[in-house]
C-alpha positions as CSV (number, residue, x, y, z in Angstrom):
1,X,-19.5,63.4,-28.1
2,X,-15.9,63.0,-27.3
3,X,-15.0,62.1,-23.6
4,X,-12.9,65.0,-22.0
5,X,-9.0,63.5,-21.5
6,X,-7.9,66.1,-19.1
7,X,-9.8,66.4,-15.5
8,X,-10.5,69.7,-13.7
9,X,-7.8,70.9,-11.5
10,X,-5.7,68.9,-13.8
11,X,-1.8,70.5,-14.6
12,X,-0.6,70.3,-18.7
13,X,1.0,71.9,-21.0
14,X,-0.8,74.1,-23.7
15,X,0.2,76.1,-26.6
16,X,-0.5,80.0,-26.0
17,X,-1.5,81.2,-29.2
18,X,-0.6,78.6,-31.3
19,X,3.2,77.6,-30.8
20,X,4.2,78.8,-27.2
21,X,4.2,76.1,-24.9
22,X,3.0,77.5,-21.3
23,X,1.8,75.5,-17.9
24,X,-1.4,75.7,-17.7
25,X,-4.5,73.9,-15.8
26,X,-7.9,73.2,-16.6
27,X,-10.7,75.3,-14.6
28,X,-13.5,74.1,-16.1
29,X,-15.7,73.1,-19.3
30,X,-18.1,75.3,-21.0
31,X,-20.3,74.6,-24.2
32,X,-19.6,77.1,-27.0
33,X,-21.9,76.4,-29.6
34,X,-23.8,73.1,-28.9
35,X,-20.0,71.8,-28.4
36,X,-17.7,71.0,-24.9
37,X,-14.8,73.0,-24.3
38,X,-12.4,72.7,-21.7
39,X,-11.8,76.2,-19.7
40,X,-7.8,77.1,-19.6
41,X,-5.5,79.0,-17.1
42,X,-2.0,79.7,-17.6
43,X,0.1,79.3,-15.1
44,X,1.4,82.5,-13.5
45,X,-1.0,84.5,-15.8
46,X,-4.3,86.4,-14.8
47,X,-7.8,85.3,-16.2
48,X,-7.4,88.2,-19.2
49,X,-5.4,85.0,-21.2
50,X,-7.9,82.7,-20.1
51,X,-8.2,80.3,-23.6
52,X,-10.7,77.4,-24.4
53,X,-10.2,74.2,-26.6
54,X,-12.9,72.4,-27.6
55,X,-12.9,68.7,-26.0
56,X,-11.7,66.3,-28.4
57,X,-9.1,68.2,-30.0
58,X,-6.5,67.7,-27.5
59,X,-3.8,67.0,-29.9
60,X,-1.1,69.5,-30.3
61,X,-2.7,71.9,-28.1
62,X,-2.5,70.0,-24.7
63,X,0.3,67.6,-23.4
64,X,0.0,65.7,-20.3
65,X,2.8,66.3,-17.5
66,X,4.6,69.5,-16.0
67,X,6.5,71.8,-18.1
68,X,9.6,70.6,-16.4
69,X,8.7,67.0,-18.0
70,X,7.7,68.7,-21.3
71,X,10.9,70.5,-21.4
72,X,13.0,67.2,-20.4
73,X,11.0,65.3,-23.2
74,X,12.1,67.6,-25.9
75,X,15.8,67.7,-24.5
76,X,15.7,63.8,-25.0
77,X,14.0,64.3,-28.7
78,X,17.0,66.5,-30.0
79,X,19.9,64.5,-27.7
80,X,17.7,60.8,-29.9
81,X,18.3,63.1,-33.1
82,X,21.4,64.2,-32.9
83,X,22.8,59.7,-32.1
84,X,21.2,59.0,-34.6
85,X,22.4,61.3,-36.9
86,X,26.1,60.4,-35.7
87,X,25.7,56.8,-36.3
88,X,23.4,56.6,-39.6
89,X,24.6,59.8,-41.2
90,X,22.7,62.8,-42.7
91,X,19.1,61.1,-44.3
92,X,18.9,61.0,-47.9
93,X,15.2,61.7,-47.7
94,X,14.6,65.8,-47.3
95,X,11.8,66.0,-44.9
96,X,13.3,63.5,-42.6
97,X,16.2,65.0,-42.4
98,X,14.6,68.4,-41.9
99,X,12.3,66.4,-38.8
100,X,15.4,65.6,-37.3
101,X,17.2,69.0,-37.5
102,X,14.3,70.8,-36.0
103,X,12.5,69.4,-33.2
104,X,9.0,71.4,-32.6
105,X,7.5,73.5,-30.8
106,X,10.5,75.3,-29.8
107,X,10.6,75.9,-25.9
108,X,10.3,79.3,-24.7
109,X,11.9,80.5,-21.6
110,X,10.4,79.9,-18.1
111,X,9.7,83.2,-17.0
112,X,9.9,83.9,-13.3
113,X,7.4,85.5,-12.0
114,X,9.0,88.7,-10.7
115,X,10.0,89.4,-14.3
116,X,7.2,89.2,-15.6
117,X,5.9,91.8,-13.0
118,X,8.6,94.2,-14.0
119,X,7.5,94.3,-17.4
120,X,3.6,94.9,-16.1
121,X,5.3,97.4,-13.3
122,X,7.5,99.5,-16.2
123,X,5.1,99.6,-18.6
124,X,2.5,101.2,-16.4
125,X,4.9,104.2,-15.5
126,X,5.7,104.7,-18.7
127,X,2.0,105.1,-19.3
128,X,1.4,107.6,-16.2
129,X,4.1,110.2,-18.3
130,X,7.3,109.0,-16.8
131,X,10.8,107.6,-18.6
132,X,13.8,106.2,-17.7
133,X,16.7,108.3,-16.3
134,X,19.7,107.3,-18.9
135,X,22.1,106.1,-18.5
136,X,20.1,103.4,-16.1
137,X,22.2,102.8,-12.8
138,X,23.0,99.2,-13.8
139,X,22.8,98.8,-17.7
140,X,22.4,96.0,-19.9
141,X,26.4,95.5,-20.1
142,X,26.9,95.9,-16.2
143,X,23.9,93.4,-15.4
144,X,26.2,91.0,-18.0
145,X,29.1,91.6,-16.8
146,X,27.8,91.0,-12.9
147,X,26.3,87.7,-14.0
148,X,29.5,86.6,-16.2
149,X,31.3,87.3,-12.8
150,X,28.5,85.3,-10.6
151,X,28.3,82.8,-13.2
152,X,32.5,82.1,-13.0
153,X,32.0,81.2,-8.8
154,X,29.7,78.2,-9.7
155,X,31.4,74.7,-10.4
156,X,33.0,74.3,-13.4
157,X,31.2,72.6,-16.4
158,X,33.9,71.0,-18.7
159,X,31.1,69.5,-21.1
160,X,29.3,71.4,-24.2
161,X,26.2,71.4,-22.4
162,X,24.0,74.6,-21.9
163,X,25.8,76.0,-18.7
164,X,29.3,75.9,-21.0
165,X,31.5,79.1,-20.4
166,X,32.5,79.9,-23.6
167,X,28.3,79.1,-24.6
168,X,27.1,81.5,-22.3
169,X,29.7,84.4,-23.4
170,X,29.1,83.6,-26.7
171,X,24.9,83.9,-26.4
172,X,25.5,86.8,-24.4
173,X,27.4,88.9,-26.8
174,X,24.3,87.8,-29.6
175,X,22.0,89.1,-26.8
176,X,23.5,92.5,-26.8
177,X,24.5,92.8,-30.3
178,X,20.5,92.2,-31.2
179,X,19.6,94.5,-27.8
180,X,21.4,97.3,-29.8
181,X,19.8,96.6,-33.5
182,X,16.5,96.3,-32.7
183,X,16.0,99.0,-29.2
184,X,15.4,101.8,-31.4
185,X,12.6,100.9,-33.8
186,X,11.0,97.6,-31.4
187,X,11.7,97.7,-27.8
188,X,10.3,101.7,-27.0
189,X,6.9,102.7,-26.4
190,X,6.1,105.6,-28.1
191,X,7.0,108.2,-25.2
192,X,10.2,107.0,-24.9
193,X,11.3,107.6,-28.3
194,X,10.9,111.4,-27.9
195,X,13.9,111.0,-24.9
196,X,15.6,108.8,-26.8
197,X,15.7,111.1,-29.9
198,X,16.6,114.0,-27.8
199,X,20.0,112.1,-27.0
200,X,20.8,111.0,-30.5
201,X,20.4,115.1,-31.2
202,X,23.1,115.7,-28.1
203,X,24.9,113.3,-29.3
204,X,24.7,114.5,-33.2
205,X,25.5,117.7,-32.0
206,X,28.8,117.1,-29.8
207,X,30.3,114.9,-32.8
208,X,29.2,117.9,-35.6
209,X,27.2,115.7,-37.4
210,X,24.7,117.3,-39.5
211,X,21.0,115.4,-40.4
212,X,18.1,116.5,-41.9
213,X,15.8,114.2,-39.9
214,X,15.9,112.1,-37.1
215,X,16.1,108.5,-38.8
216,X,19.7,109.8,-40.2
217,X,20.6,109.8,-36.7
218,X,23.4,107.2,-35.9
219,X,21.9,105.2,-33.2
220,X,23.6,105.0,-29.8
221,X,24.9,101.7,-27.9
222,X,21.3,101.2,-26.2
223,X,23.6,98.8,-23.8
224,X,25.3,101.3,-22.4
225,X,22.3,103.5,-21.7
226,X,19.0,101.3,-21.2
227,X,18.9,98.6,-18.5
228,X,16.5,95.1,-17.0
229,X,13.2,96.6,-18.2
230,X,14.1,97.1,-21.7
231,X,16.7,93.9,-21.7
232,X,13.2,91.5,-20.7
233,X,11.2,93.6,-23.4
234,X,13.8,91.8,-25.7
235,X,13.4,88.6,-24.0
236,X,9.8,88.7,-24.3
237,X,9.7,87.6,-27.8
238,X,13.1,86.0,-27.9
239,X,12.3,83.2,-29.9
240,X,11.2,84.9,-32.4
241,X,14.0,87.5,-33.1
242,X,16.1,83.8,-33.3
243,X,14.0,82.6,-35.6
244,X,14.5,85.7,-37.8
245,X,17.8,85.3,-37.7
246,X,17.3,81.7,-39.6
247,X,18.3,79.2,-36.9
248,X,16.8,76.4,-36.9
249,X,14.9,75.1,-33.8
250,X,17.9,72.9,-32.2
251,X,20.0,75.7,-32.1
252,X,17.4,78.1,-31.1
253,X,16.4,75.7,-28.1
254,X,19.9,75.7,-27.0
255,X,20.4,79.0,-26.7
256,X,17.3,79.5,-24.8
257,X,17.9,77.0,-22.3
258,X,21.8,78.3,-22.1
259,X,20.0,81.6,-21.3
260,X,17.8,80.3,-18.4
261,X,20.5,80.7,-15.8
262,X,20.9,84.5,-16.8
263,X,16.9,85.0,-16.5
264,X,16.7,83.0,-13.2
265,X,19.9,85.7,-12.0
266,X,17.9,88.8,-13.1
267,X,15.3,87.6,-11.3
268,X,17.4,86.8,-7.8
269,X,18.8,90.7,-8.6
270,X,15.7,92.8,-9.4
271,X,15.6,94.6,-6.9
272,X,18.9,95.6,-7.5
273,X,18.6,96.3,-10.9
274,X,14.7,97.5,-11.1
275,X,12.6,99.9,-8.5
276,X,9.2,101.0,-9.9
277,X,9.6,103.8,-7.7
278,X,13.4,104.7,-8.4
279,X,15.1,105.5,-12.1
280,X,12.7,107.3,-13.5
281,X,11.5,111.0,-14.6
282,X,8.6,113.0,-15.7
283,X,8.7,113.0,-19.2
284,X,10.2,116.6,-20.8
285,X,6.7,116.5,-22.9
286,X,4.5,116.1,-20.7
287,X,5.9,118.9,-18.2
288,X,5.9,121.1,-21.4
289,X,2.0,120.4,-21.8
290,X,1.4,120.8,-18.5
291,X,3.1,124.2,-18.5
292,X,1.0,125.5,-22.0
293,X,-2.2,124.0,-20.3
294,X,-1.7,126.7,-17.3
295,X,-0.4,129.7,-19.7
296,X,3.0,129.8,-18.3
């Protein structure tokens, strides 16, 4: 029987589901079918993700340190690439070359945990029949906007590095640009699509635009109307929507950890930008059920 390598009590990182690296700890060992497993916690996460690994298959799915030495191993990984691809040249060999050009796993985004409670927060008041009231006080654009002008007052960074001025404008018009392509069909829940649909109808009607159904609808700039709940609904599987846009894992790193500053601001700002009790109303549906149910 393999001897366990990681102690109880013990900080790591693991791989949720298979590829995203989280801090987790161990809280336990179990047997699961005549074998040893360790017991896993996620950092910041209740016992619902709870996972096990089975002792003795450590590799790849556990990594001893913090994230914060995790994260700074892979930063030195991709900085090692990238010299040596400046002073040896592009590798003749295919799958070297491709080893070099994307370092893996890629490294998601450190979610604070206040974030992550908004998301919990919104989408439970979504499920007790209310929506947002659009357009949200402080939308996607004016959150941006407030953090390009927070983000100007800090000292100025003359390298290319990840806190680079023209980096973070440029990663924050890709953020909105994707916020507005993929809002409609990815990013509502399926009660919010009736108030959403009911604005693309407003707005069909205003410009005289005639449709047969609601799909023929030209969508409307979701950053002018949605704000922080939806934006982190986005960011929730960022790496992913990179990934279908064919970067490779260098670039898709970078961006993420350009974008850290901006989550670490939303998070300073939520309660500016987010009230679970504030910004939102009874969905129009649900009234009009409630109003049949009593005859009226």
């Amino acid at each position: 029987m393999s001897k366990p390598m990681f102690a109880v009590d013990e900080k790591f990182v693991a791989f949720y589901d298979g590829s995203k690296p989280r801090e987790a700890s161990v809280f336990g060992f179990k047997e699961v079918g005549g074998r040893l497993h360790y017991q896993i916690r996620f950092t910041g996460f209740s016992s619902f993700y709870d996972d096990t690994i089975p002792v003795g298959e450590e590799s790849g799915k556990m990594i001893k340190g913090t994230m914060k030495d995790f994260k700074r191993s892979q930063k030195e990984a991709v900085q090692a690439a990238k010299s040596r691809l400046s002073t040896e040249g592009p590798s003749t060999s295919a799958g070297s070359s491709a080893g070099l050009l994307e370092p893996t796993p890629i490294v998601g985004f450190n979610w604070p945990p206040l974030l992550k409670k908004v998301i919990a927060l919104d989408h439970h008041r979504i499920h007790q029949h209310f929506e947002h009231q659009l357009p949200c006080i402080f939308t996607v654009d004016k959150i941006m906007e407030e953090y390009l002008g927070h983000f100007a007052t800090l000292p100025e960074v003359t390298d290319d590095g990840p806190t680079n001025t023209v980096l973070i404008k440029k990663n924050l018009a890709m953020v909105k640009r994707m916020f507005n392509a993929v809002l409609r069909n990815f990013l509502l829940y399926k009660p919010e699509r009736f108030g959403y649909n009911d604005l693309l109808k407003e707005k069909a009607k205003e410009n005289k635009v005639e449709y047969q159904c609601v799909s023929q609808l030209p969508d409307l700039p979701a950053s002018e109307l949605f704000g922080l709940a939806h934006l982190l609904r986005l960011f929730a599987n960022f790496p992913q929507q990179l990934k279908n846009l064919n970067l490779n894992n260098a670039v898709i790193n970078r961006t993420i950890e350009s974008l850290q500053g901006f989550m670490d601001f939303l998070e300073e700002n939520r309660e500016k930008y987010w009230q679970e009790d504030c910004g939102y109303v009874t969905l129009p549906s649900y009234i009009r059920r409630q109003l049949s149910n009593n005859g009226m």
